[in-house]
PDB file of N, H, CA, C and O in Angstrom:
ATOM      1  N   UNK A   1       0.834  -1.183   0.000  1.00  0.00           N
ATOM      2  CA  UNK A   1       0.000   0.000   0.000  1.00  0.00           C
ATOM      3  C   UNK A   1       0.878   1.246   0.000  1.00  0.00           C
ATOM      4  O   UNK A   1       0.884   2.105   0.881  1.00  0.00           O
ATOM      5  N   UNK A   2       1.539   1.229  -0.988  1.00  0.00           N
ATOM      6  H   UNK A   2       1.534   0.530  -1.704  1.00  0.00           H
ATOM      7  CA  UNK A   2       3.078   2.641  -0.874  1.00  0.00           C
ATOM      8  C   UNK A   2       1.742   3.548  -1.376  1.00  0.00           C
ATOM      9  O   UNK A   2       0.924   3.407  -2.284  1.00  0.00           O
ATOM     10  N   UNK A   3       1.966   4.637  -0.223  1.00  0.00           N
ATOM     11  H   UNK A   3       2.631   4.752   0.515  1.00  0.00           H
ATOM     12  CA  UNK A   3       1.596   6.080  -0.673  1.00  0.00           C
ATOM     13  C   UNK A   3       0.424   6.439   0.544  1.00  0.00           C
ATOM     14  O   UNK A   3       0.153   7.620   0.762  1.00  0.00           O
ATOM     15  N   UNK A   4      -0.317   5.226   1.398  1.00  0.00           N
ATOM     16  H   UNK A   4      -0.097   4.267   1.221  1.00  0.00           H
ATOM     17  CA  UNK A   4      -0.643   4.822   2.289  1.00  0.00           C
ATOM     18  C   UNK A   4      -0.720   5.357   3.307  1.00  0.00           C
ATOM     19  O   UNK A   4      -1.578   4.705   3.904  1.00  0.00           O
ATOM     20  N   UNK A   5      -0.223   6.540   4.270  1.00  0.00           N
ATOM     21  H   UNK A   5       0.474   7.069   3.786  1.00  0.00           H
ATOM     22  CA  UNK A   5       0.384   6.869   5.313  1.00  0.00           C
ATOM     23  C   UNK A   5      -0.371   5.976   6.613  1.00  0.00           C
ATOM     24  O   UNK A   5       0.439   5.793   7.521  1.00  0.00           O
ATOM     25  N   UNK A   6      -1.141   5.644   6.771  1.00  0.00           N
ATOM     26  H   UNK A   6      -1.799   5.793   6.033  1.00  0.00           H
ATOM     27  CA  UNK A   6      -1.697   4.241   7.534  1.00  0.00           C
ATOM     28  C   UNK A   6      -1.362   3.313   7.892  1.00  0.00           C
ATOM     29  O   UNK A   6      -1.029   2.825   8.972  1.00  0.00           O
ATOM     30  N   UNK A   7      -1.514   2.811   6.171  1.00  0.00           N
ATOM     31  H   UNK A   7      -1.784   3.208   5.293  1.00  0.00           H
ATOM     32  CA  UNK A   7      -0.889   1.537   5.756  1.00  0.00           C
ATOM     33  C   UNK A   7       0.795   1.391   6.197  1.00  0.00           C
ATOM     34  O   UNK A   7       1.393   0.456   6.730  1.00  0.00           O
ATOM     35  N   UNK A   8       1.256   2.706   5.740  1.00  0.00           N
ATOM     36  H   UNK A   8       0.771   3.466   5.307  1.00  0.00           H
ATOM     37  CA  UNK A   8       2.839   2.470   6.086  1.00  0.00           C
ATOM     38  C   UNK A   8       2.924   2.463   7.627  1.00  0.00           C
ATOM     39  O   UNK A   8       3.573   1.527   8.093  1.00  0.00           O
ATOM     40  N   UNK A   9       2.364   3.371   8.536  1.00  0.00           N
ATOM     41  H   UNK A   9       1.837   4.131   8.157  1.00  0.00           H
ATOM     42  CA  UNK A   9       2.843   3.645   9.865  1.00  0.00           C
ATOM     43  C   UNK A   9       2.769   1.999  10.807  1.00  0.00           C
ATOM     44  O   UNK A   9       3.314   1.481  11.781  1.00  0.00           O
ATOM     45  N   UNK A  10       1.622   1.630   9.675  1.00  0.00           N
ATOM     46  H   UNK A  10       1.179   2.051   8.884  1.00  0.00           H
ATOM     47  CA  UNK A  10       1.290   0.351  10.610  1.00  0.00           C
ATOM     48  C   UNK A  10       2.110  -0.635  10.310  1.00  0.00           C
ATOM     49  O   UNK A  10       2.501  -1.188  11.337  1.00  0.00           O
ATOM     50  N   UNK A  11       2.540  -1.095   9.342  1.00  0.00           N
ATOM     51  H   UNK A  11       2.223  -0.646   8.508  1.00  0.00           H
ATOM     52  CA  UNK A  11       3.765  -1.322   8.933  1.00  0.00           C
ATOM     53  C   UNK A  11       5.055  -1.534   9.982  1.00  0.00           C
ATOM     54  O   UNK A  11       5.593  -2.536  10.451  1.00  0.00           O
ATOM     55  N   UNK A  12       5.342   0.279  10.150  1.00  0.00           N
ATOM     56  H   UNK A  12       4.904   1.093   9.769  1.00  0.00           H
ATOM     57  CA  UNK A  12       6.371   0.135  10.736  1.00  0.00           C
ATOM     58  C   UNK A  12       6.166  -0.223  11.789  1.00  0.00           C
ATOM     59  O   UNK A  12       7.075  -0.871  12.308  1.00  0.00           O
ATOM     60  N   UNK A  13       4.929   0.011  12.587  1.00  0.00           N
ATOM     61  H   UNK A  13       4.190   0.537  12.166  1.00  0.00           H
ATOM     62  CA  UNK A  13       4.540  -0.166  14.161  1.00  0.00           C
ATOM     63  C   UNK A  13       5.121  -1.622  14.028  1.00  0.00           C
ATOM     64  O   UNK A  13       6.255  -1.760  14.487  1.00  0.00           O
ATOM     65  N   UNK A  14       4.501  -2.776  13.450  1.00  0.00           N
ATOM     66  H   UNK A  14       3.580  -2.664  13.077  1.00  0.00           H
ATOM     67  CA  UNK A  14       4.773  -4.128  13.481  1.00  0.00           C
ATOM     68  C   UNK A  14       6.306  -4.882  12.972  1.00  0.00           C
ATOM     69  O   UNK A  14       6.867  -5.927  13.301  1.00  0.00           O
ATOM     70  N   UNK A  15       6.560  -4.044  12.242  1.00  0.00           N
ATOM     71  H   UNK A  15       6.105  -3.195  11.975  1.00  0.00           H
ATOM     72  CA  UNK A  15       8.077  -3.750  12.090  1.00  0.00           C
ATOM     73  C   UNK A  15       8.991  -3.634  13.546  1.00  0.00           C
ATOM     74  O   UNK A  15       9.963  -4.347  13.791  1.00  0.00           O
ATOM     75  N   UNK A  16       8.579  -2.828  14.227  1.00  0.00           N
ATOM     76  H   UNK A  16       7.789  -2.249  14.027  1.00  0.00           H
ATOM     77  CA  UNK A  16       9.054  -2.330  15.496  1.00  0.00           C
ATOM     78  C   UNK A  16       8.740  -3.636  16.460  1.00  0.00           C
ATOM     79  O   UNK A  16       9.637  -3.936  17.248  1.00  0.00           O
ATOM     80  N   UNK A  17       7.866  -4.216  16.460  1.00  0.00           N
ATOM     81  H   UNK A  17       7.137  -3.972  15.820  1.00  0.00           H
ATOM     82  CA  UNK A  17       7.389  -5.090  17.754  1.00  0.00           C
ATOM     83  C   UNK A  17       8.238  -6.285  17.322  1.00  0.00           C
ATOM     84  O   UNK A  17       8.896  -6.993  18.084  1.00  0.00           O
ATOM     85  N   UNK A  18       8.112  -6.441  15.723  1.00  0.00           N
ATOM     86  H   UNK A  18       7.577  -5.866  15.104  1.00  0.00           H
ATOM     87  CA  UNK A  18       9.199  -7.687  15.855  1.00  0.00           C
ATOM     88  C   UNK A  18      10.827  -7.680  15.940  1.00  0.00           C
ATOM     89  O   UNK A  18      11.518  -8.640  16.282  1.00  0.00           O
ATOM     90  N   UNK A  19      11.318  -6.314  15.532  1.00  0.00           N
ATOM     91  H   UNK A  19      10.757  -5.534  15.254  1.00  0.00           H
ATOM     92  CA  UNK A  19      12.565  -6.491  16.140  1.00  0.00           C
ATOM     93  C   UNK A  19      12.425  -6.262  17.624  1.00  0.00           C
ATOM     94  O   UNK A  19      13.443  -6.635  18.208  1.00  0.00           O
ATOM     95  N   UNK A  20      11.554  -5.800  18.383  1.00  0.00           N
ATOM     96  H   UNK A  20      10.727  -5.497  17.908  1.00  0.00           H
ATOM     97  CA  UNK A  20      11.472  -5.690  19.638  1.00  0.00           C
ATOM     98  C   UNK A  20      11.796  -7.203  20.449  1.00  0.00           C
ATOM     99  O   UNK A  20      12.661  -7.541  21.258  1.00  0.00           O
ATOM    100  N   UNK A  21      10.449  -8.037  19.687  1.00  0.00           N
ATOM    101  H   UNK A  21       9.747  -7.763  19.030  1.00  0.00           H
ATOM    102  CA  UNK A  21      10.377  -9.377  20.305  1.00  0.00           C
ATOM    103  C   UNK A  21      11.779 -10.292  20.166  1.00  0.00           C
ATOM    104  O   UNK A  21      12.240 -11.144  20.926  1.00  0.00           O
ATOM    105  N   UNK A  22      12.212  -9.828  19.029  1.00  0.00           N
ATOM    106  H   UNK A  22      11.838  -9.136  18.412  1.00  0.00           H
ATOM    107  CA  UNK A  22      13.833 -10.514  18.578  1.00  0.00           C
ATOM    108  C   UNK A  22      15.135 -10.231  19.493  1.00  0.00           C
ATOM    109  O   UNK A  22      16.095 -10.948  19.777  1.00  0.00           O
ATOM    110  N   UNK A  23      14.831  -9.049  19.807  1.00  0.00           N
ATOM    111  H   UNK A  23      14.051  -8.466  19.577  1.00  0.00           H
ATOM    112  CA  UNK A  23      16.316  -8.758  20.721  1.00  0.00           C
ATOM    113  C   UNK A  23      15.622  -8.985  21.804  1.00  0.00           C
ATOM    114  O   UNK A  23      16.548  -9.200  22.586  1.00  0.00           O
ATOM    115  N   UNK A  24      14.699  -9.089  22.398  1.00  0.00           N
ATOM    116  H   UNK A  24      13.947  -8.915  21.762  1.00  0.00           H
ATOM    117  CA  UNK A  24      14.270  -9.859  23.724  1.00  0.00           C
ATOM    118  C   UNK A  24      13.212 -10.898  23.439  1.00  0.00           C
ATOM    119  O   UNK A  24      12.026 -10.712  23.712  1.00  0.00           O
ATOM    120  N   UNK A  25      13.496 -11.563  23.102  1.00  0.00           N
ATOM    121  H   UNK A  25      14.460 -11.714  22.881  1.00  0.00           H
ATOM    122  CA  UNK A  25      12.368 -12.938  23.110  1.00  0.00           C
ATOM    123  C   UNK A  25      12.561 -13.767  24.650  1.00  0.00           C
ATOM    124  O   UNK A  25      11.666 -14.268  25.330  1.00  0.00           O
ATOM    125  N   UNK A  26      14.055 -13.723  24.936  1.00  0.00           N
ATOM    126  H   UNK A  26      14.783 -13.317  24.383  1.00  0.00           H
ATOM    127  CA  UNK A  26      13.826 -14.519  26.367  1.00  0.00           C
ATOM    128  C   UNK A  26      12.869 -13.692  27.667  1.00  0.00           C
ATOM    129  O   UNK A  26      12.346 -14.306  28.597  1.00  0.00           O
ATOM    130  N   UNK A  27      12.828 -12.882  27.563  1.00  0.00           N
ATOM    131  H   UNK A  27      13.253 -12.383  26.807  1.00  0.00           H
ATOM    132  CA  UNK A  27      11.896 -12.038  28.370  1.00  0.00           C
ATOM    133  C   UNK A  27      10.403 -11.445  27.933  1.00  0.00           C
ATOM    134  O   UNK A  27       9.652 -10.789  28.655  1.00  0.00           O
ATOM    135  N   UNK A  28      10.248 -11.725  26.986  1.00  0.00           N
ATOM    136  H   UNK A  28      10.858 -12.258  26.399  1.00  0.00           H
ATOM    137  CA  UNK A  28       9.005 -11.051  25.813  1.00  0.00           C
ATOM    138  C   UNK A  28       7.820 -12.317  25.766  1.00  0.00           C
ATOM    139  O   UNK A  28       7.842 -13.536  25.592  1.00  0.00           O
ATOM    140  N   UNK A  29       6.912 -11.397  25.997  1.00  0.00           N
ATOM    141  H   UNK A  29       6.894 -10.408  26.139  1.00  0.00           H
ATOM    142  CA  UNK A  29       5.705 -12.199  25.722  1.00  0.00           C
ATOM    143  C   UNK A  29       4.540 -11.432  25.579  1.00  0.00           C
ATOM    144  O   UNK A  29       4.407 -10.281  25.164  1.00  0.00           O
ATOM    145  N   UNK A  30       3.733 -12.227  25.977  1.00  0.00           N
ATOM    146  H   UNK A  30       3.840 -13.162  26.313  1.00  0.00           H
ATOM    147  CA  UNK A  30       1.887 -11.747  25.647  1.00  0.00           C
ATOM    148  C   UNK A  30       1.037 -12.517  26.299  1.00  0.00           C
ATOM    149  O   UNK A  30       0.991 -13.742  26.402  1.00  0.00           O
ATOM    150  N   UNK A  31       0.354 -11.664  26.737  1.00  0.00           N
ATOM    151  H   UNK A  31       0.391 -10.668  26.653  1.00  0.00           H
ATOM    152  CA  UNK A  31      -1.220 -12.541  27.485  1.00  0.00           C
ATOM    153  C   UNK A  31      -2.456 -11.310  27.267  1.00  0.00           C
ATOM    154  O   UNK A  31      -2.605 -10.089  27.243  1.00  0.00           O
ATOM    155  N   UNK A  32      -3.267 -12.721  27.118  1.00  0.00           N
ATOM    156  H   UNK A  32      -3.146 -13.713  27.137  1.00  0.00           H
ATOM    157  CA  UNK A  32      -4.285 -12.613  26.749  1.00  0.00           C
ATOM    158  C   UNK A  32      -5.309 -12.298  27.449  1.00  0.00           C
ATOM    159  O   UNK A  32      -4.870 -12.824  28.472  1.00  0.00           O
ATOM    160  N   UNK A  33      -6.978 -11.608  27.996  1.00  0.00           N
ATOM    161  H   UNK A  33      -7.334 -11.180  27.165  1.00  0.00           H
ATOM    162  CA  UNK A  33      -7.918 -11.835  29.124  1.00  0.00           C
ATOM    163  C   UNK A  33      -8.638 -11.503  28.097  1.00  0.00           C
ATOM    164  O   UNK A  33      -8.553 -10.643  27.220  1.00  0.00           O
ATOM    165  N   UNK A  34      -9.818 -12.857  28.527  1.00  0.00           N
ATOM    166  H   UNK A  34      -9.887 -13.555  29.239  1.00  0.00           H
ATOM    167  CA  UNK A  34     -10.930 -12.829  27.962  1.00  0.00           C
ATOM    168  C   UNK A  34     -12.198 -12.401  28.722  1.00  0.00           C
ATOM    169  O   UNK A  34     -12.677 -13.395  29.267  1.00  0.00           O
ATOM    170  N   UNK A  35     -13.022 -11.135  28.995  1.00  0.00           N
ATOM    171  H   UNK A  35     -12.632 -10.327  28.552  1.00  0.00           H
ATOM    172  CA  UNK A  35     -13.972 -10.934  29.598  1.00  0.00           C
ATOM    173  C   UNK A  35     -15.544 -11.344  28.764  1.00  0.00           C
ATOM    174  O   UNK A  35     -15.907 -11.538  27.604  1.00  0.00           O
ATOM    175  N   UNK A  36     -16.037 -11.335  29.845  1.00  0.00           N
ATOM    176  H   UNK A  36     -15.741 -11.178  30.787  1.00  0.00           H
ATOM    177  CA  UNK A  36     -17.945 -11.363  29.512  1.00  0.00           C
ATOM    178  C   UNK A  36     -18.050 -10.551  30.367  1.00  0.00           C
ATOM    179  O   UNK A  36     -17.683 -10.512  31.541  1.00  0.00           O
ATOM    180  N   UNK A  37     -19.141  -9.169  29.035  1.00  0.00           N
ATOM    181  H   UNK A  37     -19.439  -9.201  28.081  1.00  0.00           H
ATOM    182  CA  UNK A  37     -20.164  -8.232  29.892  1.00  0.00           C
ATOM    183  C   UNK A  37     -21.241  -9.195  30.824  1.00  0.00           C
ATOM    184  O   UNK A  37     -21.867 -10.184  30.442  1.00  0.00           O
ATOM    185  N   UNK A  38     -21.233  -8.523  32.244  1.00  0.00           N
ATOM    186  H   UNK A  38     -20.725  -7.720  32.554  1.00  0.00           H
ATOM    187  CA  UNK A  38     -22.060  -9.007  32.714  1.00  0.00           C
ATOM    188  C   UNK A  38     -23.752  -8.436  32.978  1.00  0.00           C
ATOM    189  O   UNK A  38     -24.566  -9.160  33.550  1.00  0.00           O
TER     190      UNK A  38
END
């Protein structure tokens, strides 16, 4: 999507998280919570 400014930022955002997760994967993670409105 070149020309995009969206498309690109988001891009880089995910760009960013995976070299993030790469130079720390031994410490890097994610969790998840699943709610119900009650």
């Amino acid at each position: 999507h070149k020309g995009n400014k969206t498309a690109e930022e988001f891009v880089a955002m995910e760009r960013n998280e995976a070299r993030l997760y790469h130079e720390n994967k031994a410490y890097y993670g994610y969790m998840f919570y699943i709610g119900k409105k009650m």
